[in-house]
C-alpha positions as CSV (number, residue, x, y, z in Angstrom):
1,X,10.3,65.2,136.8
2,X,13.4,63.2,136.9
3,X,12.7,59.2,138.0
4,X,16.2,56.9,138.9
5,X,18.6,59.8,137.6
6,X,17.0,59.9,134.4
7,X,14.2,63.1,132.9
8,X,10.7,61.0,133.5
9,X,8.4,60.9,130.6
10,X,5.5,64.0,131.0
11,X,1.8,63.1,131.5
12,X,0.8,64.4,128.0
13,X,3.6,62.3,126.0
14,X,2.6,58.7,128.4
15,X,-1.3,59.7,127.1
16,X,0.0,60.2,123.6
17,X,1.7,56.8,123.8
18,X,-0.9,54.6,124.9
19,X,-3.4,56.1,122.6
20,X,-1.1,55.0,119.8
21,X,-0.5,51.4,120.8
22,X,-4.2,51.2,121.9
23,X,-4.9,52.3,118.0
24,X,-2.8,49.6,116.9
25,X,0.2,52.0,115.8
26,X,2.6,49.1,117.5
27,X,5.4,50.5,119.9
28,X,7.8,51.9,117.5
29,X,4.7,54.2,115.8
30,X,3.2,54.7,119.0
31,X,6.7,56.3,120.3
32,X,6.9,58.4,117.1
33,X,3.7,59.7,117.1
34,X,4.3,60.8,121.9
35,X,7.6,61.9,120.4
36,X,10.0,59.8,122.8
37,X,12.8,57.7,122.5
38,X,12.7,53.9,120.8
39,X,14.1,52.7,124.9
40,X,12.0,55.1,126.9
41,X,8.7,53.8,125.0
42,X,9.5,50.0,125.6
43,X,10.4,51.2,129.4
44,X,7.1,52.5,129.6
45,X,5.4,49.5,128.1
46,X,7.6,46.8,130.3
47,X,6.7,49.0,133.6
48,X,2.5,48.6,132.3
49,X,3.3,44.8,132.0
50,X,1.9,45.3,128.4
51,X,-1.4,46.6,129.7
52,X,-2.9,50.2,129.9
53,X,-2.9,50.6,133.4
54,X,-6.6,52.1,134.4
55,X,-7.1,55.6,135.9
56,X,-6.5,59.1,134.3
57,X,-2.8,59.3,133.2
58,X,-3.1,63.2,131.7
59,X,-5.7,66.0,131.1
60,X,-7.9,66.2,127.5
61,X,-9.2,63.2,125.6
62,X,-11.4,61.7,128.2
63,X,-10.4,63.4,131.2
64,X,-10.8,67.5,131.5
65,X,-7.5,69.3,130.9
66,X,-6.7,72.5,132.2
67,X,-7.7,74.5,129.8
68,X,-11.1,73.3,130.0
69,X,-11.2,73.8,133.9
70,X,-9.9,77.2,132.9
71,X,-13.2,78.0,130.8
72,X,-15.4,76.0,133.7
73,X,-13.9,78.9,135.8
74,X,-14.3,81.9,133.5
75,X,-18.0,80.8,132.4
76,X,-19.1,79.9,135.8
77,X,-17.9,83.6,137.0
78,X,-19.7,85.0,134.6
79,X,-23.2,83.5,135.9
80,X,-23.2,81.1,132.7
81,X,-25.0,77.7,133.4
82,X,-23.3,74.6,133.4
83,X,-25.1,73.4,130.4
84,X,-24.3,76.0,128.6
85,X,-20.6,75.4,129.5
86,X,-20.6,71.7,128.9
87,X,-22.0,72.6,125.4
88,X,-19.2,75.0,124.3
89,X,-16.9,72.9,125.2
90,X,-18.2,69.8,124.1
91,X,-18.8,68.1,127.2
92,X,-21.6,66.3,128.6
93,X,-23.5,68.4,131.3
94,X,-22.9,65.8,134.1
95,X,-19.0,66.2,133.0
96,X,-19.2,69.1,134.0
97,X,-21.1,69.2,137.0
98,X,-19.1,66.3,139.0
99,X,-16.0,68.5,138.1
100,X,-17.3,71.4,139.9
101,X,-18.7,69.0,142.9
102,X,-15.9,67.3,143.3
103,X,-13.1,69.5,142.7
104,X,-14.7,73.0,143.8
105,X,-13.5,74.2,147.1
106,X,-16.7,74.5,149.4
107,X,-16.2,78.1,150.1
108,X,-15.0,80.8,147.1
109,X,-16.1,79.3,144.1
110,X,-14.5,76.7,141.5
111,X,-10.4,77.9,140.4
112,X,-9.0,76.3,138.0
113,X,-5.6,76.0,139.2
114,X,-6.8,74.8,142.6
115,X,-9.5,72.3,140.3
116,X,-6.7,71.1,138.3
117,X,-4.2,70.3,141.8
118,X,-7.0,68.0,143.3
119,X,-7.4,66.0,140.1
120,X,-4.0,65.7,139.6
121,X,-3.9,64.5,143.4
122,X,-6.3,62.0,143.5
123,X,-4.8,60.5,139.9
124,X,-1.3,60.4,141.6
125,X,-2.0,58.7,145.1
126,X,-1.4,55.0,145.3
127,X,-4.7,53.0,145.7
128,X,-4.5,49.5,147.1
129,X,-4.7,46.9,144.8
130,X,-8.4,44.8,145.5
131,X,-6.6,41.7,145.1
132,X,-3.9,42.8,147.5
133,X,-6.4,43.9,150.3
134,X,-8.4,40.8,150.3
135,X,-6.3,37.3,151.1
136,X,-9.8,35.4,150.6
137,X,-10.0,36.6,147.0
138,X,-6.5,36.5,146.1
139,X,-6.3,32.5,147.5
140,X,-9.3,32.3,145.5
141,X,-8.0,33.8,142.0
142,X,-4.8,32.2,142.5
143,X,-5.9,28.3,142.9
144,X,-7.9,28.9,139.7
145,X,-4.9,30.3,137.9
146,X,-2.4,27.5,138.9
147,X,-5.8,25.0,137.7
148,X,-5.4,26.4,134.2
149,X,-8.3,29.4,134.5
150,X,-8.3,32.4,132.3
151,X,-8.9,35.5,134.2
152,X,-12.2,36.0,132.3
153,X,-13.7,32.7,133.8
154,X,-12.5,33.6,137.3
155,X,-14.0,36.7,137.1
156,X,-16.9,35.1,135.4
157,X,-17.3,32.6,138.0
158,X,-16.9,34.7,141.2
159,X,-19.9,36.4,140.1
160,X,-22.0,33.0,140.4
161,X,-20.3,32.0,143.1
162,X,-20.9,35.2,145.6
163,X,-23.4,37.2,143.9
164,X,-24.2,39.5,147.1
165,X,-20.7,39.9,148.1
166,X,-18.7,42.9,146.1
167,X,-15.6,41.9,148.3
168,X,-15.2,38.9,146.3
169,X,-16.1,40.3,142.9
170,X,-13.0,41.0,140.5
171,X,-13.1,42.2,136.9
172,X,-10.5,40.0,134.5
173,X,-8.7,43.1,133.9
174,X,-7.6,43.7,137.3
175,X,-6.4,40.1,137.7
176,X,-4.3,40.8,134.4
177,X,-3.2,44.3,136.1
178,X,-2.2,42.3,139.4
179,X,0.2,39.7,137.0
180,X,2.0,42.3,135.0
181,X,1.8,45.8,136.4
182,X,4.6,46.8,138.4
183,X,3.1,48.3,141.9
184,X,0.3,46.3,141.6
185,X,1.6,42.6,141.7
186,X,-0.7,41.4,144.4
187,X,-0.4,37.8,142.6
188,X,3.0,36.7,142.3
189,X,4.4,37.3,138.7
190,X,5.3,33.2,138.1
191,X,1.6,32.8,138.2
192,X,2.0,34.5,134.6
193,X,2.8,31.4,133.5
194,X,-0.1,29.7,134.3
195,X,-2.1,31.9,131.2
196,X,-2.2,30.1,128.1
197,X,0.3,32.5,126.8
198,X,2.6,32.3,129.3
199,X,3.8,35.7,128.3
200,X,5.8,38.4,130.7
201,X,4.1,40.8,128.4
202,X,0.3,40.9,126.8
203,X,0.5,41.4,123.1
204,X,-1.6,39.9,120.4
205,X,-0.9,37.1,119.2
206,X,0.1,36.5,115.3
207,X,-1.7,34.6,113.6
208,X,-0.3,32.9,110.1
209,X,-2.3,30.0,107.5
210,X,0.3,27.3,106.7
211,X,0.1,26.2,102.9
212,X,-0.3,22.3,102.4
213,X,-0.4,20.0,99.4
214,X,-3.3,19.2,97.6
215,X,-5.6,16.0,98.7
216,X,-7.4,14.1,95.8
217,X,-11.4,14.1,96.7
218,X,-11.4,17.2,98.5
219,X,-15.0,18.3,99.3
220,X,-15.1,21.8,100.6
221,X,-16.1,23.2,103.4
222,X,-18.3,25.5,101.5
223,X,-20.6,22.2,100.9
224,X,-20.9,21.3,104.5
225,X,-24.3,21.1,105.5
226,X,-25.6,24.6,106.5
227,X,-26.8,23.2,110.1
228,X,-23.2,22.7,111.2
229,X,-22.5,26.8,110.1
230,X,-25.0,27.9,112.9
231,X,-23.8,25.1,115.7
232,X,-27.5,24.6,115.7
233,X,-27.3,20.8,115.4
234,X,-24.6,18.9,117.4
235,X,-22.3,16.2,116.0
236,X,-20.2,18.3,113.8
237,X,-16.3,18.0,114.9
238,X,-13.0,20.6,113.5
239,X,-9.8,18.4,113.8
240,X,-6.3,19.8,113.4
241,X,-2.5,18.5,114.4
242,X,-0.2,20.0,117.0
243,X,3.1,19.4,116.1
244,X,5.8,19.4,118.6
245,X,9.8,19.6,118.0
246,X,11.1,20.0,114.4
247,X,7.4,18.6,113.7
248,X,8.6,15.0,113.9
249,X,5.7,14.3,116.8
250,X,2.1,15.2,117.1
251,X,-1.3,14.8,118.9
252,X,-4.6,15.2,117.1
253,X,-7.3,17.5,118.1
254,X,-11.3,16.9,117.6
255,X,-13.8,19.8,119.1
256,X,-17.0,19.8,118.8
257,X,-18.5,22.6,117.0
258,X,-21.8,23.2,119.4
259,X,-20.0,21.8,123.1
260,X,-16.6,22.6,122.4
261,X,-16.1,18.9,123.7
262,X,-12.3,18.0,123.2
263,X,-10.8,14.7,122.1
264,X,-7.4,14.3,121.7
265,X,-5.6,11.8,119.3
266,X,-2.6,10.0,121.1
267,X,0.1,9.6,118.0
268,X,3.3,9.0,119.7
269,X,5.0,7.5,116.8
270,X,4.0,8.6,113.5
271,X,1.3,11.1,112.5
272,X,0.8,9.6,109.0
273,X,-2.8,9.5,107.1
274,X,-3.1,5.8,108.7
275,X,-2.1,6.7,112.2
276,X,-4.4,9.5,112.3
277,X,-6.9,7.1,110.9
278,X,-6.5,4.7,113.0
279,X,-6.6,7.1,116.2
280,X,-9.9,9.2,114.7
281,X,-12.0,6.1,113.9
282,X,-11.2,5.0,117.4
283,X,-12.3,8.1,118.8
284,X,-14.7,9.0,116.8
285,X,-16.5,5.5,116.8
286,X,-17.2,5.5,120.8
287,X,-19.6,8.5,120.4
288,X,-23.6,7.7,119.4
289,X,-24.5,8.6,115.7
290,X,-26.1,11.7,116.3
291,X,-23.1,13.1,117.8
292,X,-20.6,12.1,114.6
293,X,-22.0,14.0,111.6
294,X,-18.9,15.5,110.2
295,X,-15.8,16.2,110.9
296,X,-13.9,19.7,109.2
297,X,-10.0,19.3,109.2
298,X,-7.3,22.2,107.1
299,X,-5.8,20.9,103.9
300,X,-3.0,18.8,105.7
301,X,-1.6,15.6,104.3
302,X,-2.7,13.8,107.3
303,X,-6.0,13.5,105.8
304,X,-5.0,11.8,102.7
305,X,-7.1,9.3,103.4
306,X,-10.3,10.5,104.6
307,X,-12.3,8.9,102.0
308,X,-11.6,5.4,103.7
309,X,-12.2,7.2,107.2
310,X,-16.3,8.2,105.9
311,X,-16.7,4.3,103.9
312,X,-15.5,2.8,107.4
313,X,-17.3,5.2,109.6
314,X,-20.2,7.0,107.8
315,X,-18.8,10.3,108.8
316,X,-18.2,12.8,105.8
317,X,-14.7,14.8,106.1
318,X,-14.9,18.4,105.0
319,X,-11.6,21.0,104.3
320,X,-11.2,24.7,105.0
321,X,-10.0,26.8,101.9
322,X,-6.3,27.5,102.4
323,X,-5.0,30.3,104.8
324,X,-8.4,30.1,106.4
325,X,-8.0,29.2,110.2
326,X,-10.8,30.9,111.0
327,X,-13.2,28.7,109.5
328,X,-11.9,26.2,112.2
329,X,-12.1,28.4,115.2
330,X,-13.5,26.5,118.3
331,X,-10.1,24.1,117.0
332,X,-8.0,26.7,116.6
333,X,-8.9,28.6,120.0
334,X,-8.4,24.8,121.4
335,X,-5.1,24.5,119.8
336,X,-4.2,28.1,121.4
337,X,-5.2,26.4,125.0
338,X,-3.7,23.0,124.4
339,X,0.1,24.8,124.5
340,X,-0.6,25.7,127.6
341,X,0.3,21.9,128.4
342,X,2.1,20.9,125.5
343,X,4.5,23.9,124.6
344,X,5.8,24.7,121.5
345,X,9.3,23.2,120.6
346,X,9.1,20.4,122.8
347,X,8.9,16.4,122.0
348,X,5.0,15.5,122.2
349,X,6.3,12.0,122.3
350,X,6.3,11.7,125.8
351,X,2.7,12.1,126.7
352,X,1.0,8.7,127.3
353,X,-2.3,8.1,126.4
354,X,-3.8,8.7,130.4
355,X,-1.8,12.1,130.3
356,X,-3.7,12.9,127.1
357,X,-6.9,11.9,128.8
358,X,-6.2,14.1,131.9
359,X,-5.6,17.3,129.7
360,X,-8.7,16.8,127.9
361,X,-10.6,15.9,131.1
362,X,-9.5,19.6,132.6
363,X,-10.0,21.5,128.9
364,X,-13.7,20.0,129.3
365,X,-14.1,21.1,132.9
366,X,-13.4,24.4,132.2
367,X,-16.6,26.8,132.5
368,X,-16.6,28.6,128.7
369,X,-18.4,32.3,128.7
370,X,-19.9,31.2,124.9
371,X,-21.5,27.9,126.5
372,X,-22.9,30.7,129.4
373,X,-20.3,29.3,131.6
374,X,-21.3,26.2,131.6
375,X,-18.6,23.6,130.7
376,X,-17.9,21.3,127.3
377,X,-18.4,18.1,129.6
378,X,-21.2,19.8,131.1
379,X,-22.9,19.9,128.1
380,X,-22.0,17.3,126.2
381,X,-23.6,14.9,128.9
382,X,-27.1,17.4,128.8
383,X,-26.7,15.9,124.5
384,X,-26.1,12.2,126.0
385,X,-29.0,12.0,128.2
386,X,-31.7,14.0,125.8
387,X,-32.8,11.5,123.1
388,X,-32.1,12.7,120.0
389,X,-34.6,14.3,117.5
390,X,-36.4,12.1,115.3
């Protein structure tokens, strides 16, 4: 197959490729292991947008090759039962059987060759993107996007919002497919930047600890009361910094643990241990007592003074071993979503305190699939109006 002047990749090597960078082999392994070229392979992956479009893309693996179809044909002219086929070739019966439904000719009994021209066919032929076909949908799925939605809580949400109507049910993966995939950009590909990435291309992200100085008084996370482990009991708060350009400004981010309520720390000047103090106690102190238990923060100078924070507010301050993000995650995650508005390598020094309000109002009126969709402000209010235990 030649494609713009140029050999085209085959079916088998594209199959070869994606299993590779779907095993985590990266593009360059990936490309070695399909045997292509280092430019062909990031052609390949630029066309898919970064993701694995759906549908059958070469025979074997989970689709039937031709050699198998081949052996369908033999055994079934033989009088063998399609059991009995499925099983020597390692197939499930009902594999078997829809192949011979749906790609036997009605009148001379399953061929191969003719088997293996239908599914080739049907892989080929250009299906109408869902998003495309239906305006109603697509107005839909783009006014969340450009309100800050993930494609998961679009998808999530449709599905409350018009549970008897499979016209206006999407899955997140098709949304992502209609961003990135060329020939199927039903939503315009600027709305890309409306993801929290704000990526051309979906890759995972890196991840990297940052090492900090030590901070006298230290208590460890590993002493935190068990109850805030299992986000059983509310009132236990992570708290981090976002930096902004050259790390000369920052904002301060509280979530907490069992809501995944945001507060956000307006620091437009200095992002000292008494500025973030000062901002904290603030914050902190406008919340009833059952909902301030503890707070967990990384090993950052900021929190030099956290033993006057707990005298003047009664709230204990725990740290998180070193390189250990993860045992801040609903802040992290949080951190991840707040660069949607504040971007890296730009002055946070701008955003007033209202602005900072805004952003967290929208973060907390976003539905969240581990809160069953229901969202932080949601409930955070269902903790304010239930009395708490005794």
């Amino acid at each position: 197959m030649v494609k713009n002047g140029r050999p085209g990749l085959a079916r088998s090597e594209r199959v070869v490729f994606w299993e590779g960078v779907r095993g985590g082999l990266g593009v360059a392994g990936a490309a070695a292991g399909a045997g292509i070229g280092h430019s062909a392979a990031w052609r390949l992956l630029g066309e898919a947008g970064g993701v694995k479009a759906n549908g059958p893309i070469a025979g074997g693996g989970r689709y039937l090759s031709f050699a198998e179809r081949e052996e369908i044909a033999v055994g079934l002219a033989a009088g063998e039962s399609r059991r009995s086929i499925a099983a020597r070739l390692g197939r499930h019966p009902s594999t078997v059987g829809r192949e011979i439904a749906r790609n036997g000719p009605r009148a001379g009994g399953y061929r191969a060759r003719a088997a293996e021209a239908q599914a080739q066919h049907r892989a080929r032929r250009p299906k109408p993107a869902k998003l495309a076909a239906n305006g109603r949908l697509r107005a839909y799925v783009r006014a969340r996007l450009l309100a800050g939605w993930s494609p998961a809580q679009i998808s999530a949400m449709l599905a409350r919002e018009f549970p008897g109507d499979a016209e206006m049910q999407v899955c997140h993966e098709t949304i992502y497919q209609a961003l990135y995939v060329q020939g199927r950009g039903a939503l315009r590909r600027e709305l890309a930047a409306c993801l929290r990435t704000g990526r051309a291309l979906r890759r995972p992200r890196s991840r990297a600890g940052e090492r900090r100085g030590r901070i006298p008084g230290m208590v460890m996370i590993s002493q935190r009361p068990a109850e805030a482990a299992d986000r059983a009991v509310p009132g236990h708060w992570e708290g981090d910094l976002i930096l902004g350009k050259d790390g000369t400004s920052a904002i301060g981010t509280l979530v907490e643990r069992s809501t995944r309520f945001v507060l956000l720390l307006h620091l437009p000047h200095r992002h000292d241990a008494a500025s973030v103090q000062a901002q904290m106690t603030q914050q902190m102190m406008t919340l009833p007592g059952h909902l301030r238990r503890s707070i967990t923060w990384d090993q950052g100078s900021e929190m030099s003074g956290h033993a006057s924070f707990t005298i003047a507010t009664g709230i204990p301050v725990y740290f998180c071993d070193p390189h250990s993000p993860w045992q801040r995650g609903s802040n992290e995650n949080t951190n991840g979503l707040l660069r949607q508005y504040f971007p890296k390598g730009t002055s946070l020094r701008t955003h007033t305190r209202e602005h900072l309000d805004t952003v967290a109002a929208q973060l907390n009126a976003r539905p969240r699939q581990t809160l069953g969709w229901k969202t932080p402000g949601q409930k955070l209010t269902e903790l304010l109006t239930t009395p708490p235990p005794a």
